[in-house]
N, C-alpha and C positions, 0 to 999 in steps of 0.2 A: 477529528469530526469537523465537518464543515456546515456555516450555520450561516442565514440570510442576512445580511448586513442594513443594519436600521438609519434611517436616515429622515430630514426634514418631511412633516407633516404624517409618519408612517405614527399607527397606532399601539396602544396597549391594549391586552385582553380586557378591558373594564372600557375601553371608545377614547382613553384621555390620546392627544395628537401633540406631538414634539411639533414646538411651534420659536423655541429661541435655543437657537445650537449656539455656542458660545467659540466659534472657529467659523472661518468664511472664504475659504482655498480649495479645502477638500470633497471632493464631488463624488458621488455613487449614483448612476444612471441620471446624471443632470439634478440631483437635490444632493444639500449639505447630507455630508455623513457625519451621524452623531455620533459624539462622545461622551464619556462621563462629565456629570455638570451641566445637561443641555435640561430644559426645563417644557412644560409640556399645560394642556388645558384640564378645565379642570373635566371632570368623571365622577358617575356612580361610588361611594355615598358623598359626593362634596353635597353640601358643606360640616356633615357630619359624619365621621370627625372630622377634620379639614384638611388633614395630612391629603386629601384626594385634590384638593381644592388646585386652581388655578396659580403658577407659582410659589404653592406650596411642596412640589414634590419634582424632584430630577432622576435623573438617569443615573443610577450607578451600577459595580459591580461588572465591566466591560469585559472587553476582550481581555487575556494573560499575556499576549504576543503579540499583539495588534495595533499600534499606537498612529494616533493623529495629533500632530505636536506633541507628541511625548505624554499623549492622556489616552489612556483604553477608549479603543473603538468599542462599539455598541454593535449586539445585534439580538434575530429574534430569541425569545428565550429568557434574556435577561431580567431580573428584577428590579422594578423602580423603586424609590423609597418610598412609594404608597403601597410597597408590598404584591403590585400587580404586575406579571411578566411582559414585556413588548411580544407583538404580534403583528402578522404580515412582514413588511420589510422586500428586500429588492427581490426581483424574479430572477436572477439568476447571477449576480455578485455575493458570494460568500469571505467569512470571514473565517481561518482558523483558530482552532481551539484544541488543549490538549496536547500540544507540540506537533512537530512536523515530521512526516514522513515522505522518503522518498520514493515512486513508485515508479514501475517500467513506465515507457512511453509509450502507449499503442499509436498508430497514424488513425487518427479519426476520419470515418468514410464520409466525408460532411455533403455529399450528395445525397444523404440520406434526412438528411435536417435543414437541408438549403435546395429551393426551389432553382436550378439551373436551368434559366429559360431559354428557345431555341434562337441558333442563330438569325438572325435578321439578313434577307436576301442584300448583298450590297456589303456589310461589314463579316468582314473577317474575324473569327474564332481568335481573341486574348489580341483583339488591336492594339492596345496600349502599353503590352511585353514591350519596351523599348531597351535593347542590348544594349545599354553605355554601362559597362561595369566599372565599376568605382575598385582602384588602390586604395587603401590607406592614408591618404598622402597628408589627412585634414582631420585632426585630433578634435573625437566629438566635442571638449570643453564643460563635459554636466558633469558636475558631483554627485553623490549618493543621496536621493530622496531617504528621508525626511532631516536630513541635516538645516537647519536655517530654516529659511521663507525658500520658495522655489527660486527667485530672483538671484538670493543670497548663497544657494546652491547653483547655479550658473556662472555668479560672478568668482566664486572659489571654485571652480571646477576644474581649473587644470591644477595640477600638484607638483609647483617647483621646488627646486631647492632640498628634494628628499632623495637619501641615495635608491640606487639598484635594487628591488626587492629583490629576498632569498627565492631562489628557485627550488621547491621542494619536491615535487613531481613531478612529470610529460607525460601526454600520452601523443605519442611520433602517428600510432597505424593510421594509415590512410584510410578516410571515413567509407563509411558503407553505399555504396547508390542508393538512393529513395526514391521511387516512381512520384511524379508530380500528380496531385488531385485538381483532375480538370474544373476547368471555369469558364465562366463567360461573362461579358458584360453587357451583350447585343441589346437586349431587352427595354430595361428600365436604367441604363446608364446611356448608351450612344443614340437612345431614345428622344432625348433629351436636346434640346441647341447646345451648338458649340457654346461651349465656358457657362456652364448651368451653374446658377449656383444650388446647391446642393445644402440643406437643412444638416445640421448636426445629429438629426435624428434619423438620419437614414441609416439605410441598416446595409453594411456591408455585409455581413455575414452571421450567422445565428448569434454570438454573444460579443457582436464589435458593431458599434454605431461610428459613423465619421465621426463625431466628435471625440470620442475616445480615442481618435489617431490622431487627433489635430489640436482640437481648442481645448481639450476636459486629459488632455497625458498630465501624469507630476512634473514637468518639468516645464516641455520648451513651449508649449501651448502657441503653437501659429494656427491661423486661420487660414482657408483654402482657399489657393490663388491660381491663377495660371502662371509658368515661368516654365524657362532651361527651354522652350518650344513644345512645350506640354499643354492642352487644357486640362478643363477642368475633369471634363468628364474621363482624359486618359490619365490624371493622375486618382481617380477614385476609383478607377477599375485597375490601376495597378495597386492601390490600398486594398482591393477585393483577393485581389491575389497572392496578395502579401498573408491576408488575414485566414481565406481558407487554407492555405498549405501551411503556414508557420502558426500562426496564431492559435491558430481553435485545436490541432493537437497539444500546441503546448498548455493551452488553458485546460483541457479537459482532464490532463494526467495532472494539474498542477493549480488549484485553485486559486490559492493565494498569488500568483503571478498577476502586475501589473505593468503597464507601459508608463518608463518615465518619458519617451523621446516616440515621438512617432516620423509627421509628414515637419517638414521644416519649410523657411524661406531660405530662397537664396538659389546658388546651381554647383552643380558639380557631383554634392553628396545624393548616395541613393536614398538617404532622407528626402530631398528637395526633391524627388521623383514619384514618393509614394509608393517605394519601394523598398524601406526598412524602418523598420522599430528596434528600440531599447527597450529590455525588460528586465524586472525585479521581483523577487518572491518574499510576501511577508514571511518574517520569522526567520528566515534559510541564517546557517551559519557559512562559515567559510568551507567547512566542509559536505555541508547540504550543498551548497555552488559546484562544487568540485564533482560531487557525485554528479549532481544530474548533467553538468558538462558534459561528463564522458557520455551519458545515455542519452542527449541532444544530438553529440556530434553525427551518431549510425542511424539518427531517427526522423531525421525531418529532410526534405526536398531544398535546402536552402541553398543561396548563391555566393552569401561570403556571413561566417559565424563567426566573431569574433569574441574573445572572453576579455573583460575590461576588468581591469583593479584601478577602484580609486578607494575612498573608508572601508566599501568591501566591494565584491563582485557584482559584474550586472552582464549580460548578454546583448550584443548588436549583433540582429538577424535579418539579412535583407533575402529578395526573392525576386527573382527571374525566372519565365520558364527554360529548361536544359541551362541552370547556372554550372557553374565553376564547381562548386564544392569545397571551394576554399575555408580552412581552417586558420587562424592564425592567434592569437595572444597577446593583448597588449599593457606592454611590460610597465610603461610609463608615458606620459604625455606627447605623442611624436616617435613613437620606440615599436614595433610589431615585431614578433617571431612566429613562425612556422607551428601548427601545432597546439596541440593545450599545453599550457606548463602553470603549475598551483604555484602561486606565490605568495609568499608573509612579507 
């Protein structure tokens, strides 16, 4: 069951407003996501009895699977210790509950929920597809969110010193084609002067804002820049493209998925391009990872899928239109193989 995710100033059914979250990293649509322990104003009967009252009543009773530093995430539903359930909460950030289930992956027809504006006379249909497909060669370096501070999962992120994991599975077949879901950016992207800066709230795609690929991911959180000979505007319409073919099907069979790693500084990697993200599912075990792998590898349009093991599983998926289809597996810090292969 998936349920709305509550967060700084969202209310309870009685009007009280979560007003001191006691964590200050964690974001859900640009406000603190609350946890157990966060404190709220006061509401109908304060000041009798008082339990309603201001500071006299917190959030508890959170998520079972869902943790933010290691305390239940909150969402709608829950009971606060004034006995009253929260209400409202984000429009479309869910928290699970219940355990996790794996489900097929349908390709979501996101032309159907996203306004595809026409080309504009003079720009060419997916300008900022830029062909440099990225090797392997530059080991991402992120650890597994919510390990440490995000900082402190970065600075441990590569894993030396440990041997060869066991290799318990593969799956060798060569992946399926996926027809690519057309895009564009003519509109209200190359609309735009060169090197726009571009608000964190804009909306790349129906459930992805720039800031969620850049400043507001659990990890590498860079802000958007021009580099590698990209602006601005071609690295947001390659985030557009990233986000309707990869993104929004995976998000829609798969709630609980979040982005630790989006658009990055620097050149070389198709991070740095606006052309790949890293992704994580709350709750997933090593064998929830494993499954959906295999139902990722036949189901999405992407350019190069890689399955990463660090404390556990995460996904880099980048996008190009007519990519590669490249599969690959990375075994350890600097180490790729062909293929999925499950490792302990």
């Amino acid at each position: 069951m998936a349920n709305q995710a509550h967060r700084l100033d969202d209310l309870n059914e009685a009007g009280g407003a979560l007003n001191d979250i006691p964590q200050g990293t964690v974001f859900t649509n640009d406000k603190l996501q609350s946890i157990d322990g966060s404190k709220g104003t006061a509401h109908p009967p304060c000041p009798n009895p008082g339990i309603h009252c201001a500071g006299a009543w917190v959030t508890d009773n959170g998520s079972s699977d869902t943790f933010v530093h290691d305390i239940a995430a909150n969402f709608k539903g829950n009971p606060d210790t004034c006995t009253h359930k929260r209400d409202a909460g984000s429009p479309n950030v869910f928290i699970n509950q219940g355990g996790n289930t794996i489900q097929g992956l349908p390709i979501l027809d996101v032309s159907e929920v996203l306004v595809i504006p026409e080309v504009v006379a003079g720009t060419t249909e997916l300008q900022a597809a830029i062909h440099l497909k990225d090797e392997p060669i530059e080991d991402d370096g992120l650890a597994v969110y919510p390990t440490g501070t995000p900082q402190q999962s970065i600075d441990n992120g590569l894993i030396e010193g440990l041997p060869d994991p066991e290799e318990i599975d593969e799956d060798q077949e060569p992946p399926e084609p996926v027809a690519d879901v057309p895009g564009d950016c003519a509109t209200d992207i190359f609309s735009e002067p060169t090197n726009f800066n571009f608000p964190g709230s804009f909306q790349l795609s129906p459930n992805f804002t720039l800031a969620q690929l850049t400043t507001n991911t659990a990890l590498s959180r860079y802000s958007l820049r021009p580099q590698g000979g990209l602006t601005t505007n071609q690295i947001v319409c390659n985030l557009r493209l990233l986000c309707i073919n990869i993104l929004e099907p995976l998000k829609a069979s798969n709630r609980t998925m979040f982005i630790t790693s989006g658009f990055r500084h620097g050149t070389g990697s198709q991070h740095t391009k606006g052309q790949a993200a890293d992704v994580q599912f709350g709750g997933f075990s090593f064998q929830n990872y494993w499954d959906l792998a295999k139902t990722v590898k036949n189901s999405l349009p992407y350019d190069q899928y890689i399955l990463e093991l660090g404390n556990t599983y995460w996904f880099h998926l980048s996008y190009i239109p007519g990519g590669r289809h490249q599969v690959l597996t990375r075994t350890r810090p600097g180490t790729y193989k062909p293929g999925l292969i499950r490792l302990v």
